[in-house]
Backbone as JSON, one array per atom type, in Angstrom:
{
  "sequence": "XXXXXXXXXXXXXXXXXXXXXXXXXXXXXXXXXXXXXXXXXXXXXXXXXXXXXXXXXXXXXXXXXXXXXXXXXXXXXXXXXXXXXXXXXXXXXXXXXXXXXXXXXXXXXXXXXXXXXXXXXXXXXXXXXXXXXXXXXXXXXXXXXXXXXXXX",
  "N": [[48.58, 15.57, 5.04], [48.41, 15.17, 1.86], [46.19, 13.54, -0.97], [45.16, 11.89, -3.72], [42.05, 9.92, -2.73], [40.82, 6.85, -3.56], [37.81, 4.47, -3.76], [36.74, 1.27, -4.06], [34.22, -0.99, -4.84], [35.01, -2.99, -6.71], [33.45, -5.54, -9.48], [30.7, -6.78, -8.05], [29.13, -9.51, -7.78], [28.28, -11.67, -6.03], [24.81, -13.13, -5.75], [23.31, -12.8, -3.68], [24.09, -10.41, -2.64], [23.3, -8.99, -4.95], [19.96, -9.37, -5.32], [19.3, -8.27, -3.01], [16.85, -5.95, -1.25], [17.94, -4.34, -0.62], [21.23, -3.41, -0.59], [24.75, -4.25, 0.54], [28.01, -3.26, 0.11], [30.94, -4.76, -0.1], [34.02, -2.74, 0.28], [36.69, -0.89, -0.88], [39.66, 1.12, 0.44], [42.14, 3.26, -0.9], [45.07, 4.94, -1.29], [45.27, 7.92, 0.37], [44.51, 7.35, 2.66], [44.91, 4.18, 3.75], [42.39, 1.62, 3.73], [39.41, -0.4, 5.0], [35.77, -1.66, 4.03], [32.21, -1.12, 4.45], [28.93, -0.25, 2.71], [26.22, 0.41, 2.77], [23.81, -0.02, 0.24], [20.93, 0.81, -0.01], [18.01, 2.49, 1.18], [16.77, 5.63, 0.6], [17.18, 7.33, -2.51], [20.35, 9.28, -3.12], [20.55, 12.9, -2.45], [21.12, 16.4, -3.18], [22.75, 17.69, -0.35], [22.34, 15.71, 1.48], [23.58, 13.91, 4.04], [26.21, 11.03, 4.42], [27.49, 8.45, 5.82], [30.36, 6.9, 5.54], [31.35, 3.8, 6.9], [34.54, 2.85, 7.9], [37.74, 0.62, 8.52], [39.51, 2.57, 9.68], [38.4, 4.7, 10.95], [35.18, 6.95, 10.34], [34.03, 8.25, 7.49], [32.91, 11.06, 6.51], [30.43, 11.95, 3.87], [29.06, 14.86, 2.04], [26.39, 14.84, -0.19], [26.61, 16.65, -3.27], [26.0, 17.29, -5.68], [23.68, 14.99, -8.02], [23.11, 12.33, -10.13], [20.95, 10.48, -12.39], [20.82, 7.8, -14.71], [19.87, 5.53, -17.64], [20.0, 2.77, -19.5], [20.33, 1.07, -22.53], [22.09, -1.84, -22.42], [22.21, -4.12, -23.99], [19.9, -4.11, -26.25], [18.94, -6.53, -27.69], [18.83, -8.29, -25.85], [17.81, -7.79, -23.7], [19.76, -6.12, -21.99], [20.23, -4.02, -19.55], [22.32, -0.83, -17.83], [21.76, 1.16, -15.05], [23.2, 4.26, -14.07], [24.25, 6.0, -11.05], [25.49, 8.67, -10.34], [27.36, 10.4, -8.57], [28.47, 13.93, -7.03], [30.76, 14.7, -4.27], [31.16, 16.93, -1.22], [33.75, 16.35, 1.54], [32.68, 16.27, 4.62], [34.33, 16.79, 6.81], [34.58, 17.86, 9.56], [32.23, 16.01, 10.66], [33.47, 13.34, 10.52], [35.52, 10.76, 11.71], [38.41, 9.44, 13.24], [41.21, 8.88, 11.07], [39.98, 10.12, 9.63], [39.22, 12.65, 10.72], [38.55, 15.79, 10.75], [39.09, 15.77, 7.81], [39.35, 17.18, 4.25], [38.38, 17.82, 1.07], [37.19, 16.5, -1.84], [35.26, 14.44, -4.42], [34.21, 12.3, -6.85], [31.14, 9.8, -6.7], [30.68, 6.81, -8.58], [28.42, 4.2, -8.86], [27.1, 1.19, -10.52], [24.82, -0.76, -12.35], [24.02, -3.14, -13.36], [22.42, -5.58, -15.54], [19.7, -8.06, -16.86], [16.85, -6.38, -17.87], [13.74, -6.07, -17.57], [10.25, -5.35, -18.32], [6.7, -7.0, -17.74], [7.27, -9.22, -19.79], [8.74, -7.82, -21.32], [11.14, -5.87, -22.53], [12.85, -3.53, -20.83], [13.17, 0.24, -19.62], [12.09, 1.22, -17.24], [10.99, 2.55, -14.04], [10.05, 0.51, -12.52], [10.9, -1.77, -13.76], [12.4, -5.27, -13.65], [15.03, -7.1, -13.04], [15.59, -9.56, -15.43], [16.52, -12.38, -15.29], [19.65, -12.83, -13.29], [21.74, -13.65, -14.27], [25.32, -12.77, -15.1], [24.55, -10.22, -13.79], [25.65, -7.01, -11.9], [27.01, -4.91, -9.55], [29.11, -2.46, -9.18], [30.63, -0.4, -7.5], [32.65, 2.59, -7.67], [34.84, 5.06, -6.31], [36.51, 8.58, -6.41], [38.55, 11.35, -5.54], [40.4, 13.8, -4.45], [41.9, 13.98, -1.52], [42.34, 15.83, 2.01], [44.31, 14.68, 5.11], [45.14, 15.3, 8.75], [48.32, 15.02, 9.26]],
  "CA": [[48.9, 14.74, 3.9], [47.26, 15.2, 0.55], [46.4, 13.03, -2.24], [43.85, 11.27, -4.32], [41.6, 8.44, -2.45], [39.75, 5.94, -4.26], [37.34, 3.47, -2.81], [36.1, 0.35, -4.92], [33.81, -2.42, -4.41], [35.36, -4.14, -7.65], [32.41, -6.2, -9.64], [30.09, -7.37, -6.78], [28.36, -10.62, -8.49], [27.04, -12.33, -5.25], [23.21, -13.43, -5.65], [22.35, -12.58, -2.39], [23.94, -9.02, -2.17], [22.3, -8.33, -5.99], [18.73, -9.39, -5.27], [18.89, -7.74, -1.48], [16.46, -4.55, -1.74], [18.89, -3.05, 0.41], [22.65, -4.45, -1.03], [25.64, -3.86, 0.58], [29.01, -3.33, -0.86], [32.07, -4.51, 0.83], [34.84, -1.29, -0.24], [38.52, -1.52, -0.23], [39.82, 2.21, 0.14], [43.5, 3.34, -1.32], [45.47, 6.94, -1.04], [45.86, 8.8, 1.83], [44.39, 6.46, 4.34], [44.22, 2.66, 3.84], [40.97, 0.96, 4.54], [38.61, -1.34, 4.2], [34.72, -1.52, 4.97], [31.33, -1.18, 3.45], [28.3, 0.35, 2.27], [24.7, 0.27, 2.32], [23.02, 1.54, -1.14], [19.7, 0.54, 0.23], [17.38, 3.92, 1.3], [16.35, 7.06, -0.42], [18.44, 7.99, -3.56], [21.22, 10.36, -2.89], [19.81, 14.06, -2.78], [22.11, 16.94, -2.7], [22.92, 18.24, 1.02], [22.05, 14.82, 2.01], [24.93, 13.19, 4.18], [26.15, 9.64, 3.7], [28.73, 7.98, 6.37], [30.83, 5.61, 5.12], [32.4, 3.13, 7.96], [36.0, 2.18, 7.64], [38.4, 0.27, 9.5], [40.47, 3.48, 10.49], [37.43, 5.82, 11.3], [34.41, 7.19, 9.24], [34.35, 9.36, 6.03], [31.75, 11.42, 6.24], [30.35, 12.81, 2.39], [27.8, 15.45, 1.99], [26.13, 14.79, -1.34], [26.94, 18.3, -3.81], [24.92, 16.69, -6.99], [23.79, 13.49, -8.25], [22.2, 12.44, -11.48], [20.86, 9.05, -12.92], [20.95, 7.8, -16.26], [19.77, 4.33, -17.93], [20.8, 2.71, -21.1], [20.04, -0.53, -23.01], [24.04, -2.14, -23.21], [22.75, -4.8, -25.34], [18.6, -4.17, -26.52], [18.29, -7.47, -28.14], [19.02, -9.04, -24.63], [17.55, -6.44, -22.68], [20.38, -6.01, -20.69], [20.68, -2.43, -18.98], [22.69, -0.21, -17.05], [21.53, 1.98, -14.43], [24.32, 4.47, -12.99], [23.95, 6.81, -10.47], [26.69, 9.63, -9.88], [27.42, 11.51, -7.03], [29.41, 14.34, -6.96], [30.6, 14.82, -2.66], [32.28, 16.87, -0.53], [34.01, 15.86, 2.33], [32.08, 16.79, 6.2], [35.19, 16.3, 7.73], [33.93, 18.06, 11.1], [31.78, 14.89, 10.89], [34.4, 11.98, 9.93], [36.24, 10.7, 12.84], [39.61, 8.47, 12.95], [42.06, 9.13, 10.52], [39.57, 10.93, 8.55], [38.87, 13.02, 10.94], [38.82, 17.11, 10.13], [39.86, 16.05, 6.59], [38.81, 17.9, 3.53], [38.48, 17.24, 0.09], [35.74, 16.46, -2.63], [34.94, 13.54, -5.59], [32.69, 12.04, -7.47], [31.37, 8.39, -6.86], [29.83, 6.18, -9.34], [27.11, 3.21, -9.06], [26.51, 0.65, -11.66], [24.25, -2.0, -11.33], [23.61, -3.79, -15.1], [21.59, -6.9, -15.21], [18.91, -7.9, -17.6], [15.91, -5.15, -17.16], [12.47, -6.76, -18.2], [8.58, -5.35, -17.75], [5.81, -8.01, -18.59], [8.21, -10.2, -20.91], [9.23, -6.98, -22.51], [12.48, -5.1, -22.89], [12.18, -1.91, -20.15], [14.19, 0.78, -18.55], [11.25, 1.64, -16.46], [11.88, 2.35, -12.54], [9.79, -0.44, -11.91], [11.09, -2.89, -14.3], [13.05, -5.95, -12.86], [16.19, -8.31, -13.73], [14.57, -11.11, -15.54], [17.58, -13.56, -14.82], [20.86, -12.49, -12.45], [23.21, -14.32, -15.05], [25.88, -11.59, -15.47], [24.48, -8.76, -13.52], [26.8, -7.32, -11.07], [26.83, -4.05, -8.82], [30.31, -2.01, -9.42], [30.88, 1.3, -6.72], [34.2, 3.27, -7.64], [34.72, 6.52, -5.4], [37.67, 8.75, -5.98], [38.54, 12.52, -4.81], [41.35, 14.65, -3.47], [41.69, 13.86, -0.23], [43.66, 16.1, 2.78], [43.96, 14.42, 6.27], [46.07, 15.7, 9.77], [49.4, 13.93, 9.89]],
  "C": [[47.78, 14.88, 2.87], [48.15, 14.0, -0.63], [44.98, 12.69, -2.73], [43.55, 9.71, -3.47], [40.75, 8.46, -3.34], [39.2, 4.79, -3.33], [35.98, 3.07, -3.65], [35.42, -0.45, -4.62], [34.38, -3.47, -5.43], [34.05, -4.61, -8.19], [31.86, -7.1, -8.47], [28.96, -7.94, -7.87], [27.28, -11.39, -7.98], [25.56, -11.94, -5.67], [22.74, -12.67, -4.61], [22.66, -11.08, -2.07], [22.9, -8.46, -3.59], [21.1, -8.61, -5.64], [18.22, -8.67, -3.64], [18.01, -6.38, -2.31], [17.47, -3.69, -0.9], [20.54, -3.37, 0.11], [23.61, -3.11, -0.07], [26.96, -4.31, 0.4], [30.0, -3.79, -0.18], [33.02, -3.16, -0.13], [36.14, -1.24, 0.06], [38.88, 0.42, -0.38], [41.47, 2.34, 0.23], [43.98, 4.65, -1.43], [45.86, 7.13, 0.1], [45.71, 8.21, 2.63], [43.98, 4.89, 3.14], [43.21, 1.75, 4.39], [40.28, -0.2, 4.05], [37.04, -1.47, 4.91], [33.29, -1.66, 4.32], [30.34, -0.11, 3.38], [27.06, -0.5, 1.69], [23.65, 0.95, 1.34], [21.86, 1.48, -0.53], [18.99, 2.18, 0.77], [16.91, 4.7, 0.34], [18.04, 7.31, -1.34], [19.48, 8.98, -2.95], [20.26, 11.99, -3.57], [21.1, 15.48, -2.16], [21.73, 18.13, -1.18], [22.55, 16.88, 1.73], [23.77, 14.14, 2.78], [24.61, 11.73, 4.72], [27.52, 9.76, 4.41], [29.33, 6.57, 5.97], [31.78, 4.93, 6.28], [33.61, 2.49, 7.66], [36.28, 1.32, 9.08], [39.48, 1.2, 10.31], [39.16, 4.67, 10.36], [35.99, 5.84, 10.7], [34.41, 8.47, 9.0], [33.07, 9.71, 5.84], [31.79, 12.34, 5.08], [29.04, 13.67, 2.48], [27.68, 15.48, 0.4], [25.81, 16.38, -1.84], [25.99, 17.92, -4.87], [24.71, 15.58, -7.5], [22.69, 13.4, -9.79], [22.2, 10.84, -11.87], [20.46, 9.09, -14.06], [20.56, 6.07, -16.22], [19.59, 4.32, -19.09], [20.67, 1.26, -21.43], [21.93, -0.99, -23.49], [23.44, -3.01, -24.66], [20.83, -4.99, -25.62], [17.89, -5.37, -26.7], [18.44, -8.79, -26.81], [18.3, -8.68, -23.24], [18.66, -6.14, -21.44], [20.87, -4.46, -20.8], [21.57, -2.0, -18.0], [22.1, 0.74, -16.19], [22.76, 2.61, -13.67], [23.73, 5.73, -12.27], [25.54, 7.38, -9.84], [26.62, 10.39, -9.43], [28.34, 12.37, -6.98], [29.22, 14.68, -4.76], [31.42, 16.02, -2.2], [32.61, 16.58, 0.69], [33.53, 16.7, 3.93], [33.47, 15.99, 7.19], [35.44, 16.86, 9.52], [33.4, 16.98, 11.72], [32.03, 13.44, 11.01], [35.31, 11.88, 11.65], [37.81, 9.51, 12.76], [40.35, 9.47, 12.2], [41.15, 10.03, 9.15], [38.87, 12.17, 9.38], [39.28, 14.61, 10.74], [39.62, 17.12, 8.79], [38.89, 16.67, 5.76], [39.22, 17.35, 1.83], [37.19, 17.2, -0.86], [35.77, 15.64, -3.91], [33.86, 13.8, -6.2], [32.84, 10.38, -7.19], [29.99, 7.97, -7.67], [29.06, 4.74, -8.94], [26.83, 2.83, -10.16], [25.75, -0.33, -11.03], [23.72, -2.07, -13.39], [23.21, -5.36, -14.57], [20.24, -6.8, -16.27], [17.62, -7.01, -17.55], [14.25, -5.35, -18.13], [11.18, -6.09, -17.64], [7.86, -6.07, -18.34], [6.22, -8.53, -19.65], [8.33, -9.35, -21.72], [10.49, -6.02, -21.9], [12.51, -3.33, -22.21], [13.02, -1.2, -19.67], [13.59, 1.85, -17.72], [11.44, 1.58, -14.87], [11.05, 1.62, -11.84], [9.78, -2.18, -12.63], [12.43, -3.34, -13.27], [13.85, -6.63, -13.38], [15.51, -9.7, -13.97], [15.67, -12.49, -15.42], [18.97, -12.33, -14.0], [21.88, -13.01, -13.27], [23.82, -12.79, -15.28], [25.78, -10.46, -14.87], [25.61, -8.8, -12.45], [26.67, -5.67, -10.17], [28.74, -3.33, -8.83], [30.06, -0.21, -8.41], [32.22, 1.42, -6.83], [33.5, 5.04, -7.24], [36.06, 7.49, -5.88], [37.34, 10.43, -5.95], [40.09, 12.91, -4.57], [41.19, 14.78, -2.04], [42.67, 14.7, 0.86], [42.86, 15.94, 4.32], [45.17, 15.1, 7.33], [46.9, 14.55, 9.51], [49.27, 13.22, 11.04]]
}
């Protein structure tokens, strides 16, 4: 069976997963296999050849990271509120995936936002050690999608 999966966290708002140094996502996944499950951004950045198992409720989807690139951007300057995204292009280690994803094949791209005010020493930063000077509004957004083909 082939098609396109996608697999969202939707805006993730909770306090307690945004200020974790380690957040994880719950993930609803749609397409070829129906799922649901999560994800730990916490660790080392994505690096390509790096692999990254994602646990479902019908198996796990294993991705080997192909390229990734980060970018940051003032949305609104006079607020300091920034974006940081990080995009992953994958393809699918389906030798490594087991369940209903197991020996599948395929390849995306998944995105990472995380926006929230972005402050160094009461100033306006998009430095990789500036911090969210309030949580009002920020929010953590993972959308995944791909061509996916699994065994009937």
């Amino acid at each position: 069976m082939t098609g396109t999966e996608t697999f969202t966290s939707g805006k993730v708002t909770n306090a307690k997963v945004l200020e974790a140094n380690s957040p994880t996502v719950p993930l609803t996944y749609t397409g070829v296999v129906s799922a649901t499950g999560s994800f730990n951004l916490g660790g080392s950045g994505p690096k390509k050849g790096q692999i990254k198992t994602f646990v479902t409720s019908k198996g796990n989807l294993v991705l080997m990271v192909a390229s990734d690139t980060v970018s940051a951007k003032f949305v609104d300057p006079s607020t300091c509120l920034a974006q940081d995204i990080t995009t992953v292009h994958y393809t699918v280690a389906g030798s490594q995936s087991t369940g209903s994803f197991k020996s599948a094949s395929g390849s995306g791209v998944v995105s990472v936002t995380f926006e929230a005010n972005s402050e160094l020493k009461g100033k306006c930063s998009l430095a990789n050690n500036a911090e969210p000077a309030t949580m009002t509004g920020a929010y953590i957004l993972f959308t995944g999608t791909g061509p996916l083909t699994v065994k009937s």
